[in-house]
C-alpha positions as a Markdown table, in Angstrom:
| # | Residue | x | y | z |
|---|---|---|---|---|
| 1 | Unk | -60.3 | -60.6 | -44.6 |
| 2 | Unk | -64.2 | -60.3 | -43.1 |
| 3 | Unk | -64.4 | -64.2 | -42.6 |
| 4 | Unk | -60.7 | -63.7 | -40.6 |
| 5 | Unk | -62.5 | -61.1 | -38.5 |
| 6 | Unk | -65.8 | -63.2 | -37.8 |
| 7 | Unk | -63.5 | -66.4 | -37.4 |
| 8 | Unk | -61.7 | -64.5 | -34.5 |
| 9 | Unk | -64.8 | -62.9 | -33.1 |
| 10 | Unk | -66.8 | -66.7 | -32.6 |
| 11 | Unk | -63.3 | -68.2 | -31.0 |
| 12 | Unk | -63.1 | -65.2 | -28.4 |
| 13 | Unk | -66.5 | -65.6 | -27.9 |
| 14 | Unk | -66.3 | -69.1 | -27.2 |
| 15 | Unk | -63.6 | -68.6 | -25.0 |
| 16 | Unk | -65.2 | -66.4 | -23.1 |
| 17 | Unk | -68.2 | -68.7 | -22.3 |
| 18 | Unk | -65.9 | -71.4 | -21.3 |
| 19 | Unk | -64.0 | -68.9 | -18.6 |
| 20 | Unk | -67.7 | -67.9 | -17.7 |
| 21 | Unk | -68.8 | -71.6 | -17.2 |
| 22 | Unk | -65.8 | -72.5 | -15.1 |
| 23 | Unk | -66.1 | -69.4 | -12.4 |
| 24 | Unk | -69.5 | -70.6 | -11.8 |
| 25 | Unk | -68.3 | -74.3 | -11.3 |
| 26 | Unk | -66.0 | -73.2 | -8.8 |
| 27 | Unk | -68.0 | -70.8 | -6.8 |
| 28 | Unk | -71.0 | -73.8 | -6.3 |
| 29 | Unk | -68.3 | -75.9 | -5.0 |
| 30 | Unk | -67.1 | -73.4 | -2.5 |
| 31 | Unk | -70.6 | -73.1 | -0.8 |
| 32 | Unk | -71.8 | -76.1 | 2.2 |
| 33 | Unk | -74.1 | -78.2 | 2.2 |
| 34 | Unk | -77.4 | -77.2 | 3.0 |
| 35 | Unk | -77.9 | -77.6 | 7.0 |
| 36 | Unk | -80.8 | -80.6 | 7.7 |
| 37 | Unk | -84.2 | -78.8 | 8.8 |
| 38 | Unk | -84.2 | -79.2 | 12.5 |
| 39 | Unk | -87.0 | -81.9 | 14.1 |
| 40 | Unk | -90.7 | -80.5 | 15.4 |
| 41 | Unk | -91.2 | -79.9 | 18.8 |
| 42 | Unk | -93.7 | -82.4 | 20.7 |
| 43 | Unk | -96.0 | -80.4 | 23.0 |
| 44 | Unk | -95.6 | -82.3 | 26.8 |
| 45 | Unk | -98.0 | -85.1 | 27.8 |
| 46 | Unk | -100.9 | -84.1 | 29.2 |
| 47 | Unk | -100.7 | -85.7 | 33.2 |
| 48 | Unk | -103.8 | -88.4 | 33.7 |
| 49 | Unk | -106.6 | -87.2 | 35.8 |
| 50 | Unk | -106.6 | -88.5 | 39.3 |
| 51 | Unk | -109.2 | -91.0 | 40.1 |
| 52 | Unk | -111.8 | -90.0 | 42.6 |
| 53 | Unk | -112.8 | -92.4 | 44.9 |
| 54 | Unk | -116.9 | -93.5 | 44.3 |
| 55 | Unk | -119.3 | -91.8 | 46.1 |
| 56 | Unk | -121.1 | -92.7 | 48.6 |
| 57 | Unk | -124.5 | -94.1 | 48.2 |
| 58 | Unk | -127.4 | -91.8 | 50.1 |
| 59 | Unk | -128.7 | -95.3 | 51.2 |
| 60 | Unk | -125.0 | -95.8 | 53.4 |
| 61 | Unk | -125.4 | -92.4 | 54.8 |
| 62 | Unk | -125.7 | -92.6 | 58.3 |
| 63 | Unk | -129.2 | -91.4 | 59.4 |
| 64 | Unk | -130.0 | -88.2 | 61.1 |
| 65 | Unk | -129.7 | -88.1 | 65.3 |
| 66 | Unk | -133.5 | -86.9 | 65.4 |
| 67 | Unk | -136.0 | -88.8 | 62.9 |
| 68 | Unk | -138.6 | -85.9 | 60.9 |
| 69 | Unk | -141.9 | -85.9 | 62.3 |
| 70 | Unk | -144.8 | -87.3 | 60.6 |
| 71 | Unk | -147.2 | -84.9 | 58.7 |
| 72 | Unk | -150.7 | -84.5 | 60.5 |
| 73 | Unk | -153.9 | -86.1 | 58.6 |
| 74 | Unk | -156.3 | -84.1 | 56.9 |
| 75 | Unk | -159.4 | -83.5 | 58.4 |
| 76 | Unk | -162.1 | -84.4 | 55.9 |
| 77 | Unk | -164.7 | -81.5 | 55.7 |
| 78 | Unk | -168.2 | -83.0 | 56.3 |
| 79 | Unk | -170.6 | -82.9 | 53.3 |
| 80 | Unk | -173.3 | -80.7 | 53.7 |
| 81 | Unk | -176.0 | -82.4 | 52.0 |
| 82 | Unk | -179.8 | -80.6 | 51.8 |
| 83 | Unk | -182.7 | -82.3 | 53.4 |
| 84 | Unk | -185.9 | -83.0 | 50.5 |
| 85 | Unk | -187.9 | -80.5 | 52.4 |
| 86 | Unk | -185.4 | -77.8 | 50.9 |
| 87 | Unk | -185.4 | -78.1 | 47.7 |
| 88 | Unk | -188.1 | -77.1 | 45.4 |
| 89 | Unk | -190.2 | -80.5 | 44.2 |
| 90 | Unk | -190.2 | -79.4 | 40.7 |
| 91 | Unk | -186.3 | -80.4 | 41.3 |
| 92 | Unk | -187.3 | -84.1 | 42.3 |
| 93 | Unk | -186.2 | -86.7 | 40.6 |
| 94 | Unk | -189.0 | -87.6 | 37.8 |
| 95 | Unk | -191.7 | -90.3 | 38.8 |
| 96 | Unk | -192.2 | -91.7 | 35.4 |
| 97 | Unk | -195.5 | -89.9 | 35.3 |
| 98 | Unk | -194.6 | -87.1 | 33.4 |
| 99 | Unk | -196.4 | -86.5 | 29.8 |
| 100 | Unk | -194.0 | -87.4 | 26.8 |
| 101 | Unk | -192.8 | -84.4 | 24.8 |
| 102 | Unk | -193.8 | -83.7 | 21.2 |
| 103 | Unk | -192.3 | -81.8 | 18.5 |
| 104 | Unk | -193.7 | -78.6 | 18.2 |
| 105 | Unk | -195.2 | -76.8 | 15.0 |
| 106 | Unk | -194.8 | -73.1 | 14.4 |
| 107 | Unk | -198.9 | -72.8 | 13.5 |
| 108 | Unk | -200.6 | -75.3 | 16.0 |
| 109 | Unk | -197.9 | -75.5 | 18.9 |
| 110 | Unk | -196.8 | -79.4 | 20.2 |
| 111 | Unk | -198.0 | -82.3 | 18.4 |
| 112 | Unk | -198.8 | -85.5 | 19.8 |
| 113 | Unk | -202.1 | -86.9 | 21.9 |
| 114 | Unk | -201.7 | -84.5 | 24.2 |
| 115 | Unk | -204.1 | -85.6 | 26.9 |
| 116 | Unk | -206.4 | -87.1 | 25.2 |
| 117 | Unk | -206.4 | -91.0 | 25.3 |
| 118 | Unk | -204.9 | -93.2 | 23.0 |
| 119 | Unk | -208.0 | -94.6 | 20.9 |
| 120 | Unk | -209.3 | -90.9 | 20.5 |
| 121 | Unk | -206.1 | -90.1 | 19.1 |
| 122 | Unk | -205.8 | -93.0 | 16.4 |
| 123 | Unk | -209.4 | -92.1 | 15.6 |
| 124 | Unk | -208.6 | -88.5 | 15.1 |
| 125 | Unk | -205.3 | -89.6 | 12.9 |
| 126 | Unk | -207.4 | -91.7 | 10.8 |
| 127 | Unk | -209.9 | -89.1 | 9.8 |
| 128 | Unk | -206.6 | -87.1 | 9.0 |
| 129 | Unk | -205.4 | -89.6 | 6.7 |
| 130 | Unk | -208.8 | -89.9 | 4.7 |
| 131 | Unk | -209.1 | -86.0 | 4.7 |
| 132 | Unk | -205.6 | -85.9 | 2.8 |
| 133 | Unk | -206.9 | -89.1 | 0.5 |
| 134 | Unk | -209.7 | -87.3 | -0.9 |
| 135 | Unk | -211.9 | -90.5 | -0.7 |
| 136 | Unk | -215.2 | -89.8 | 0.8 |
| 137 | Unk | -215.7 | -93.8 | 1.4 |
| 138 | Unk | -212.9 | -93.9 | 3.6 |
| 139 | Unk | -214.3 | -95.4 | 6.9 |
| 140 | Unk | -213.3 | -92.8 | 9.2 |
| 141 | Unk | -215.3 | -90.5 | 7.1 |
| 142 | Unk | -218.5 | -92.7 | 6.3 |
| 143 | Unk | -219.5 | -91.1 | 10.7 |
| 144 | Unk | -219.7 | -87.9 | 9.5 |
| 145 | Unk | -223.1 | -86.9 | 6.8 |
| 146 | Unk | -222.8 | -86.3 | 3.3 |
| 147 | Unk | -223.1 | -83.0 | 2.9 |
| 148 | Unk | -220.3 | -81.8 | 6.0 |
| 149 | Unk | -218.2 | -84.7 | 4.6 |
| 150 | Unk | -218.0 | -83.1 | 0.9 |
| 151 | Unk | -217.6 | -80.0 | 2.0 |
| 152 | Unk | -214.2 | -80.4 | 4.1 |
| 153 | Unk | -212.8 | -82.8 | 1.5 |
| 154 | Unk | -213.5 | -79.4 | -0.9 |
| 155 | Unk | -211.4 | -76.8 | 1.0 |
| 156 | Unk | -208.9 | -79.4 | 1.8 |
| 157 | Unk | -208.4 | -79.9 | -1.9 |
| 158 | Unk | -207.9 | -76.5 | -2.9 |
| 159 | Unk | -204.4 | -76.3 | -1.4 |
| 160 | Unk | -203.1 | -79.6 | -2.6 |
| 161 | Unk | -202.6 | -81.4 | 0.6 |
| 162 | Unk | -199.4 | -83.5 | 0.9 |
| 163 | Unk | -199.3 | -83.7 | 4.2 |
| 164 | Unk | -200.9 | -83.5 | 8.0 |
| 165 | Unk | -200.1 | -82.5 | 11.4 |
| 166 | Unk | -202.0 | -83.0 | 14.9 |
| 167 | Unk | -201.8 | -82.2 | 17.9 |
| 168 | Unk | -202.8 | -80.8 | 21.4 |
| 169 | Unk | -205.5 | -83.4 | 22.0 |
| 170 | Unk | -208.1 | -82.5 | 25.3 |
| 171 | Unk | -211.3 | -83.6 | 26.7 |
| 172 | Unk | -214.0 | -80.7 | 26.5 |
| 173 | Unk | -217.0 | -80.1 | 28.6 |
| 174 | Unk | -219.5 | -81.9 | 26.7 |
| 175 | Unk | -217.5 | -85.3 | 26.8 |
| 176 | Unk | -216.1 | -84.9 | 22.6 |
| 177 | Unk | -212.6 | -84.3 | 22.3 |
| 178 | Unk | -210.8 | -82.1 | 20.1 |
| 179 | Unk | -207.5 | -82.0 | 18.5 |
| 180 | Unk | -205.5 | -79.0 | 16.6 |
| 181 | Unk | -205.1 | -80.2 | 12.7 |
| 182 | Unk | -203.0 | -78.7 | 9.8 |
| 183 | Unk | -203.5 | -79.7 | 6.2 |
| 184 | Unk | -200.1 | -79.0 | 4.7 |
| 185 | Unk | -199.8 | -78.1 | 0.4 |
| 186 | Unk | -196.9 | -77.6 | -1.7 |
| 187 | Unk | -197.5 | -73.2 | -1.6 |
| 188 | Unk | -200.6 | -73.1 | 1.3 |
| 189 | Unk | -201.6 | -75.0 | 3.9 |
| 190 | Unk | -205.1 | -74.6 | 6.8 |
| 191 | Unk | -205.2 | -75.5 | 10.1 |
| 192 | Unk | -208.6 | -76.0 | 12.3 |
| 193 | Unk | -209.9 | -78.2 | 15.0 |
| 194 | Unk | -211.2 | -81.6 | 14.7 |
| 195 | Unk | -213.6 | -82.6 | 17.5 |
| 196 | Unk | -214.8 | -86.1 | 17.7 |
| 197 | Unk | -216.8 | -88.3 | 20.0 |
| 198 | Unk | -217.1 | -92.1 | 21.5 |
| 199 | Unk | -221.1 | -92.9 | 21.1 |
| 200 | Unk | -222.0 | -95.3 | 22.9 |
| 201 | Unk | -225.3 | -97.4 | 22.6 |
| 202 | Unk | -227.4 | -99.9 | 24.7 |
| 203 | Unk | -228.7 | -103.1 | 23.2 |
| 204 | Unk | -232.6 | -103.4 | 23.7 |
| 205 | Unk | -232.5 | -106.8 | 22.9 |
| 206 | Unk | -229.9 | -108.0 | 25.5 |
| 207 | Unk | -229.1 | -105.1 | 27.6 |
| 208 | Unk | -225.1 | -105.1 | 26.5 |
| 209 | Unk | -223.5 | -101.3 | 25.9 |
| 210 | Unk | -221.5 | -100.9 | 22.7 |
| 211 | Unk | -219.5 | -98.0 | 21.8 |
| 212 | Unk | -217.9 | -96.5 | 18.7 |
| 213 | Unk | -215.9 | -93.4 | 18.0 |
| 214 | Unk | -217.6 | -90.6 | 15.5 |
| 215 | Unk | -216.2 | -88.1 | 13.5 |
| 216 | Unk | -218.5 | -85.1 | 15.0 |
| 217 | Unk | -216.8 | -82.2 | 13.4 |
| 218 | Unk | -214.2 | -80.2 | 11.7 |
| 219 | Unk | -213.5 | -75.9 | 12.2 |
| 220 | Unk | -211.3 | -74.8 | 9.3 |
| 221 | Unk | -209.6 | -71.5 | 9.3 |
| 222 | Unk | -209.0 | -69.9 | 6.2 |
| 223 | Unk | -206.6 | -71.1 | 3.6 |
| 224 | Unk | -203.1 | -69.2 | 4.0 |
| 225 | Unk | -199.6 | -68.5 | 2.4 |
| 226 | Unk | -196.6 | -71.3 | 3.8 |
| 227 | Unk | -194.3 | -68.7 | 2.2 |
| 228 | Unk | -195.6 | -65.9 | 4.3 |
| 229 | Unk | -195.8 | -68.4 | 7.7 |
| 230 | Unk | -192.5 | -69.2 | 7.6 |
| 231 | Unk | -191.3 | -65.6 | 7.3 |
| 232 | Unk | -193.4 | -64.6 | 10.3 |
| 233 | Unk | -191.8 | -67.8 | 12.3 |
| 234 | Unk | -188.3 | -67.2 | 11.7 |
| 235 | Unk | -187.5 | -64.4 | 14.3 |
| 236 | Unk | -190.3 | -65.6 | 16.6 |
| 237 | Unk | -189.4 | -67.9 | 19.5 |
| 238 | Unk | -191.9 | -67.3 | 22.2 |
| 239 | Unk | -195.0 | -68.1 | 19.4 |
| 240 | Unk | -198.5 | -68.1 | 20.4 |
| 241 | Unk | -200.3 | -71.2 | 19.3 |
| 242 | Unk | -203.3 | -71.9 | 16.8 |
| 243 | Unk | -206.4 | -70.2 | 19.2 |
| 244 | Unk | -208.7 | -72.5 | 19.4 |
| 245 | Unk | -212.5 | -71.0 | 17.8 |
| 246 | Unk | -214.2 | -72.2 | 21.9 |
């Protein structure tokens, strides 16, 4: 009896999908076609610019009824130039005869000759340079006696000379000439004035004059700190030079 029942519910049930299946068949074949999507629209042309006709060249252009008037020349100022007369002579222009220039140290002011002639000053720079050797034969030294000569070469030694400077060469009264002189050590250095002299001599004999240069003498000041020198130079621009002892 049950498989009758479920043997009758699967046959209705089939029929009933088939009736189902059909309706829809029918109704899809009642409906159109879809309508054809309808074509874009073109935006119109854009119309070609005209052409302009060229432009004239400004060299074509007919010129003006009344031509521009020339501009005036300018008046050229005259130069005032000043006559020698006015200006001062230290403002000439140089001769050539002007003294050279030194450099300049902070104890014994310019170095150099000075105005003192050239074979004074070699002289004077050679008993310099056998001062600072230490050798009492040197020749510069051999002018000078024993005693004076031993006793400079003492002092000097006590600082441990490495160096010299001289300067401010002049002719004094008595016909010598003198020059400032620093002896320069490692911690101290002394400065003084070296004087010397051209002797000259006449030959009994033969009459002739011969002359030599001698070292006459040597002022030392005391011996002093570099240290403490260089301090006292360092802020002072305007510095009075070594004072010579006449």
């Amino acid at each position: 009896m049950r498989i009758a029942i479920i043997t009758f519910i699967l046959i209705f049930f089939t029929a009933f999908l088939n009736i189902k299946i059909a309706e829809s068949q029918e109704t899809a074949a009642e409906q159109p076609p879809p309508a054809a999507p309808a074509p874009e629209r073109q935006p119109p042309a854009t119309p070609a610019p005209e052409r302009q006709p060229p432009a004239t060249p400004a060299a074509e252009q007919q010129p003006s009824a009344t031509p521009a008037a020339e501009p005036a020349p300018e008046e050229t100022p005259a130069l005032n130039i000043p006559s020698k007369g006015s200006i001062p002579e230290i403002l000439w222009r140089p001769t050539r005869g002007e003294m050279p220039r030194y450099p300049i140290d902070t104890v014994i002011g310019e170095l150099g000759k000075g105005k003192a002639s050239d074979a004074a000053y070699n002289f004077a720079v050679s008993i310099c340079a056998g001062l600072l050797s230490g050798d009492a034969k040197h020749a510069s030294l051999t002018t000078l006696n024993a005693a004076s000569r031993e006793s400079f070469l003492s002092t000097i030694e006590i600082i441990g000379p490495v160096g010299y400077r001289i300067g401010s060469g002049r002719e004094e009264a008595d016909g010598a000439v003198s020059f400032l002189v620093r002896f320069l050590g490692r911690e101290h250095g002394i400065s003084g004035e070296l004087y010397v002299r051209f002797k000259t001599r006449v030959n009994q004999e033969t009459g002739k004059t011969t002359g030599t240069w001698i070292f006459e003498e040597l002022l030392l000041d005391e011996v002093k700190d570099r240290v403490k020198e260089q301090q006292d130079s360092i802020y002072r621009y305007d510095f009075n030079p070594y004072e010579r002892f006449f």
